[in-house]
Each structure stands twice: as structure tokens, then as C-alpha cells.
N, C-alpha and C positions, 0 to 999 in steps of 0.2 A: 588259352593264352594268358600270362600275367601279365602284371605291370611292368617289371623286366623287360619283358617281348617286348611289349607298345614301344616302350622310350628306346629299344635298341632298334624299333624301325623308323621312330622318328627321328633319332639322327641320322639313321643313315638315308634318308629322303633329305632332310636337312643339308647333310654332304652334296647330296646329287642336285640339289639346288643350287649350291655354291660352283659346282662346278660347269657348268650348264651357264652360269653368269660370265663365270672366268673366261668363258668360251665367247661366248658373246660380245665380250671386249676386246678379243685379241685382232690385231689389224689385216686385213687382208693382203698379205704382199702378192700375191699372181695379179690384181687387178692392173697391169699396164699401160690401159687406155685412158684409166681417169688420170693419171703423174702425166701423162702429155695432154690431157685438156689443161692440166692446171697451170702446166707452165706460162701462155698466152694471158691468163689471167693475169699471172705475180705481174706479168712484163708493163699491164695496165696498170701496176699502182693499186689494186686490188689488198687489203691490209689481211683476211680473209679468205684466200683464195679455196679454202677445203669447208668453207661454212654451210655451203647449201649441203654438200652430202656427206656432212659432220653430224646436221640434222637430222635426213636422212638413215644414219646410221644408228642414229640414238633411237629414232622410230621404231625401227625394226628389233632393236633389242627389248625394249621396251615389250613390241608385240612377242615376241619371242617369250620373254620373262614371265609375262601374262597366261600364257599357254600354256608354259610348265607350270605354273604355281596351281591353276586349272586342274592339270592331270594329278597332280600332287592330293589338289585336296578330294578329287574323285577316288585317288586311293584308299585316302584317311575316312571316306566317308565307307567305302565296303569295308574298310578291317573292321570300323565303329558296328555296324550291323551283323559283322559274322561274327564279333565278339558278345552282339547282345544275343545272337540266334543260340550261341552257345551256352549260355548264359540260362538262357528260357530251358535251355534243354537239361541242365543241369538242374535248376532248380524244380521242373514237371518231376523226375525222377530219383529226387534226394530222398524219399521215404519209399522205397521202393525195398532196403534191405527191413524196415520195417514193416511193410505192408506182409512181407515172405514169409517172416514170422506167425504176423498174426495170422496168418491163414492156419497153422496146425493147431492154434487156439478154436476157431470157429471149425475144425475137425472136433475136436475134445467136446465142442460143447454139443454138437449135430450127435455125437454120440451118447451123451448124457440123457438128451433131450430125446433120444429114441427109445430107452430102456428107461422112463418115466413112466412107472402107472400104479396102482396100487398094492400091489403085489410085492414089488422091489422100490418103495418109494425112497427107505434109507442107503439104499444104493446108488440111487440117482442123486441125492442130496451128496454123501460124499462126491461123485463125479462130478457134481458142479461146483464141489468145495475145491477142489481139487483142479479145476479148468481155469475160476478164479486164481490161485494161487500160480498154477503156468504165465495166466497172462501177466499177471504183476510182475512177477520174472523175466519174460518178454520187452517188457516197456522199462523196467528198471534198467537193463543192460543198453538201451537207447538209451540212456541220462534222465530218465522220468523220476520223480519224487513224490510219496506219498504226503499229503500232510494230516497227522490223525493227533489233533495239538489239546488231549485234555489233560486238562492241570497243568498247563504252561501259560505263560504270560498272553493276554492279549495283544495283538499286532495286527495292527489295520492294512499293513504291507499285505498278509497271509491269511488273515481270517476276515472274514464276515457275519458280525453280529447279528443275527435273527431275533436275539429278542434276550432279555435282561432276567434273574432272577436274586431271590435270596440264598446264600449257601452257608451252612456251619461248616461246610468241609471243606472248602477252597475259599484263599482269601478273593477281595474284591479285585474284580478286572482279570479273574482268569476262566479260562474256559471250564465249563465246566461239564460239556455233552459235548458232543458232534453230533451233528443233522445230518452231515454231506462230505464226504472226506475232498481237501483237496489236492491239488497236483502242482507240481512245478518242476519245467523242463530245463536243464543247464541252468538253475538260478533265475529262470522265466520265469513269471506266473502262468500255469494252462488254467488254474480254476481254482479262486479261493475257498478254502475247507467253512463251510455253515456253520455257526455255533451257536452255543447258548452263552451267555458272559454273567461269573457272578457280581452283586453288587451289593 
């Protein structure tokens, strides 16, 4: 459900309150018994004669009013809850197109890791070069971002200094190793890239 939905059910509860009030004010004409009580009244000089169940009347709209606005807001309280159930269930299962994925990665790699032994070991190293490079594949096309930032400017937004050194070959304040590659998802940070910084 959007925001749309919501507000087009809250008007139209809104309406139905409104009408529901309308209804409540409107006069009872079949009542015939009480127009001959009151005529004996006016004839007393009475200035008032319809006040007791003018009051009366106001009471029960009142009580009336009160019971819908009640049911009203017992509505607004389950749509609130089926929109959060929805909600929860939506977000448990938002990486689920990604979990699918990895799964034929951890295939790739069950198979690398089976044909591992001394015999065939540059076999297994490309298969794992090669599992590596699917999965990056995998998580690039989710929005994933590698950051591998040497010889670019240092940025404390992106990187993480580990430790300082001298360089003749980068000027000062740029990276000049990586330690740890990082990541960053839609312009997130998932993990800043470790580095060395020269100085």
C-alpha cells in the first residue's frame, strides 16, 4: 500500500464521518408524541418548551459521534499494522534476488575447493581466480562498488588511514598501497578501503 492508498482511505473515512454527523442532526419528524407533550408546555408560558430533549438530543449525538470516531480510529489502527506487517515482510526479503545469486558463486567456489591438491594446484588457483571475479560480477550488478583508490587523493569519507609513510613516487596525502579494498553500495559506505597515506 502507498501513501496514495493511505490518504485515499483517509478521506474517504473522513467523508463517512461527516456523514454519519449530518445524520445525527437531522430532526426526527415521525416523533408525534413528543409535539403533543409540548404543546401544554408553550400554553404554561414555558420560553423553552423543547429544552429538556434538545439536551437530550445533543447527548446522544454526541454518544453517537464518540462511537464512530472509536470505530474509525480501530480502522486506522489495523491498516497502520498491516502496512507495517507488510513492511517487515518486504524488507526480511529485499536481498533475496541477491542471496540467489550468490548461491552459484559458493557452487563455483565448493568446486574449486574440491579439485585443490597438489597435483592440480594452478588449476585450483585459476578456479578461484576466476570464482572471485563471478562474484564481483554478482554484487556489481546489485549496485556494489569496489574502492581500490592507489594514487588517488586521500578522502576520509572513503578511505582509512592505517598508517603514514615517505614516498618519492606519490605526492603527499595520497594513497599509496591498499591493505583492504573497500566497498560502497548506491553511493553507501559498506567498508572503507585500508590504506597506507604518503607524507
Amino acid at each position: 500500500m502507498n501513501h496514495d492508498d493511505r490518504n485515499e482511505d483517509r478521506k474517504e473515512i473522513d467523508d463517512a464521518t461527516e456523514e454519519m454527523k449530518a445524520d445525527s442532526r437531522s430532526p426526527n419528524t415521525g416523533d408525534t408524541g413528543d409535539e403533543g407533550r409540548a404543546e401544554p408546555e408553550a400554553a404554561s408560558g414555558n420560553d423553552d418548551p423543547a429544552g429538556g430533549e434538545s439536551g437530550r438530543s445533543e447527548s446522544e449525538e454526541l454518544a453517537r459521534t464518540r462511537e464512530a470516531m472509536l470505530r474509525l480510529k480501530a480502522e486506522m489502527d489495523n491498516r497502520e499494522k498491516r502496512l507495517e506487517r507488510e513492511m517487515a515482510k518486504s524488507r526480511k526479503f529485499a536481498l533475496e534476488a541477491v542471496m540467489r545469486d550468490l548461491v552459484q558463486v559458493l557452487d563455483s567456489m565448493d568446486q574449486a575447493i574440491s579439485s585443490a591438491d597438489s597435483e592440480n594446484a594452478q588449476a585450483a588457483f585459476e578456479g578461484l581466480e576466476l570464482t572471485r571475479k563471478q562474484a564481483l560480477q554478482v554484487l556489481t550488478s546489485h549496485g556494489l562498488e569496489m574502492l581500490d583508490p592507489v594514487g588517488e587523493r586521500f578522502d576520509p569519507s572513503w578511505h582509512e588511514a592505517m598508517a603514514t609513510q615517505p614516498s618519492d613516487e606519490f605526492e603527499p596525502d595520497t594513497v599509496v598501497q591498499v591493505l583492504q579494498k573497500g566497498y560502497r553500495l548506491n553511493e553507501r559506505l559498506i567498508r572503507p578501503a585500508r590504506v597506507i597515506v604518503a607524507k
